[in-house]
C-alpha positions as CSV (number, residue, x, y, z in Angstrom):
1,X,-39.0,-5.0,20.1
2,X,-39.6,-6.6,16.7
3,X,-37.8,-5.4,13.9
4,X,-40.4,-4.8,10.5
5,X,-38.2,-5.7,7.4
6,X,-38.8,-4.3,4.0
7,X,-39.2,-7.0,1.2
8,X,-36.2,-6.9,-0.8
9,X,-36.8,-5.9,-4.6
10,X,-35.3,-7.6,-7.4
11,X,-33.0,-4.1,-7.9
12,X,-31.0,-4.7,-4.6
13,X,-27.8,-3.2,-5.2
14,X,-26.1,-5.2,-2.5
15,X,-24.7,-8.5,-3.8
16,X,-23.3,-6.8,-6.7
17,X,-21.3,-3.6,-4.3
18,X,-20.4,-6.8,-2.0
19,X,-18.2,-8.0,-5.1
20,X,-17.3,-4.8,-6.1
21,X,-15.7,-4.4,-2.3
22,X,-14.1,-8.1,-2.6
23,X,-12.4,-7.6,-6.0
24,X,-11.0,-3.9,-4.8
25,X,-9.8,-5.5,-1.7
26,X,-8.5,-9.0,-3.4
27,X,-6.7,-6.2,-6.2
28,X,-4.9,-4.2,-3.5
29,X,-3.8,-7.1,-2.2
30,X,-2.4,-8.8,-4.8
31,X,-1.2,-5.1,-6.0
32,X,1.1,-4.8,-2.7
33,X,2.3,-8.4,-2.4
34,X,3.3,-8.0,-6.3
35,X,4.8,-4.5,-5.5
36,X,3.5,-2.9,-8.3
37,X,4.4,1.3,-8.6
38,X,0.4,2.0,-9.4
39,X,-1.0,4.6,-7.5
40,X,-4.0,2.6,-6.7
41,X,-1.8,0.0,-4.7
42,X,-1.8,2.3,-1.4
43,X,-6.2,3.2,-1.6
44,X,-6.9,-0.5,-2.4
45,X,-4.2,-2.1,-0.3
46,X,-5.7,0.1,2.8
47,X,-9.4,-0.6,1.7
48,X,-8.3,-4.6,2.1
49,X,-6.4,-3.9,5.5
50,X,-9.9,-2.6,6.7
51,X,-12.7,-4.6,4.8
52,X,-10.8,-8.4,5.4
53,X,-11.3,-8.5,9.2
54,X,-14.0,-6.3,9.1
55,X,-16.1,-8.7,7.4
56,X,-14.7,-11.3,9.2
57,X,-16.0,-10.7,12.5
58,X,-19.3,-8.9,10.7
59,X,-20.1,-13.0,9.6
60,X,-19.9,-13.8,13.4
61,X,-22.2,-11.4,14.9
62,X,-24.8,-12.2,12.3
63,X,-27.3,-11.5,15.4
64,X,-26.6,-7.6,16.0
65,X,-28.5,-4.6,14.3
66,X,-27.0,-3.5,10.9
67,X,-25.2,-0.6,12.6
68,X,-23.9,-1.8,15.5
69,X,-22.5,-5.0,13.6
70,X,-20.6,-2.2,11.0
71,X,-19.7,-0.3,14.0
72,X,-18.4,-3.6,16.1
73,X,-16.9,-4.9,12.7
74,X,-15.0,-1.7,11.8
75,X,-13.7,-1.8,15.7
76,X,-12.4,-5.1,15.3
77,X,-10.8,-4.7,12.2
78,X,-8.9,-2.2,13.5
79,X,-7.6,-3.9,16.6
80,X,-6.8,-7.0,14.4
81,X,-4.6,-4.5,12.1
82,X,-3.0,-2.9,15.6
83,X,-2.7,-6.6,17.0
84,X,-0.9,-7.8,14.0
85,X,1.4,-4.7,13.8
86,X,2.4,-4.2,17.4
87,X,3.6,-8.3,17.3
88,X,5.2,-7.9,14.4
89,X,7.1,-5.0,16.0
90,X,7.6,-6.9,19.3
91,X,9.1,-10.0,17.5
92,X,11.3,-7.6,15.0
93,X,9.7,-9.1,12.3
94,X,8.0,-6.3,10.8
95,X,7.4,-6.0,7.0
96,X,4.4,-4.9,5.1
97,X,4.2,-7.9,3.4
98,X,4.3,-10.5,6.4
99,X,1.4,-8.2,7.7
100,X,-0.6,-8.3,4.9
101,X,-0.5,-11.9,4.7
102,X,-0.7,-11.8,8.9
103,X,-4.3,-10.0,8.2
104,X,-5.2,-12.0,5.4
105,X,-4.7,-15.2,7.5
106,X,-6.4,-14.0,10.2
107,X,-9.2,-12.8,8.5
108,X,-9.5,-15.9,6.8
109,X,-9.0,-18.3,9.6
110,X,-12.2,-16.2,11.6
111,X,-14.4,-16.6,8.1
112,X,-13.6,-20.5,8.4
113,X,-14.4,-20.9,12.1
114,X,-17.7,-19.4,11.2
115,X,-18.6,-21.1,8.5
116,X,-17.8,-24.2,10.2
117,X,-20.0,-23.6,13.3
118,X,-22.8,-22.5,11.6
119,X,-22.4,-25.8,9.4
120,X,-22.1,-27.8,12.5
121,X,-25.0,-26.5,14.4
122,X,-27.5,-27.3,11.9
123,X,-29.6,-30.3,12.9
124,X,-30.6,-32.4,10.1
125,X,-34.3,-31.4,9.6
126,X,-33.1,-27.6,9.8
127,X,-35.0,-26.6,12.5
128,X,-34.2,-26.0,16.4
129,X,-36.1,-27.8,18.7
């Protein structure tokens, strides 16, 4: 089944929410790590524990539809969060911080293997044979 795309007009909201989402998630962060008493620290520090991974593993199943990619996306980033959390627990090294960074890491270290193997599968024309 082929899949008819719409052409994208020059009003696409999407690039600009995308930074939106990064600077609430990159503010929550910093908020908690800082331990700031603002009442936006727990929203935006929760809205980062969901969105880092999320978009993470959303970069490596570029190939799914939209919703299942959200849907497999929002999974993962929950079983990243649990992951992190239940061996923090098991190693008695639990603290907020060290799992914010743990997720942070994590989700950074997944956006790097996938930007370095789509980099390296590129042939030097561009094109597959």
């Amino acid at each position: 089944m082929q899949t008819i795309r719409n052409s994208t007009s020059s009003t696409d909201l999407s690039p600009l929410l995308a930074g939106a989402a990064t600077a609430v998630g990159a503010f929550g962060a910093i908020l908690a790590l800082a331990g700031s008493d603002s009442p936006l620290r727990g929203p935006f520090t929760l809205f980062f524990l969901l969105t880092a991974p999320a978009v993470a593993i959303a970069a490596a199943l570029r190939g799914l539809e939209p919703l299942g990619r959200v849907l497999t996306a929002l999974a993962g980033s929950v079983v990243v969060n649990m992951l992190v959390a239940q061996g923090m627990l098991a190693t008695h090294r639990w603290s907020w911080r060290g799992g914010i960074v743990a997720v942070t890491a994590i989700s950074s270290l997944l956006l790097l293997l996938v930007w370095v193997r789509r980099r390296h599968g590129r042939t030097t024309t561009g094109r597959t044979p």
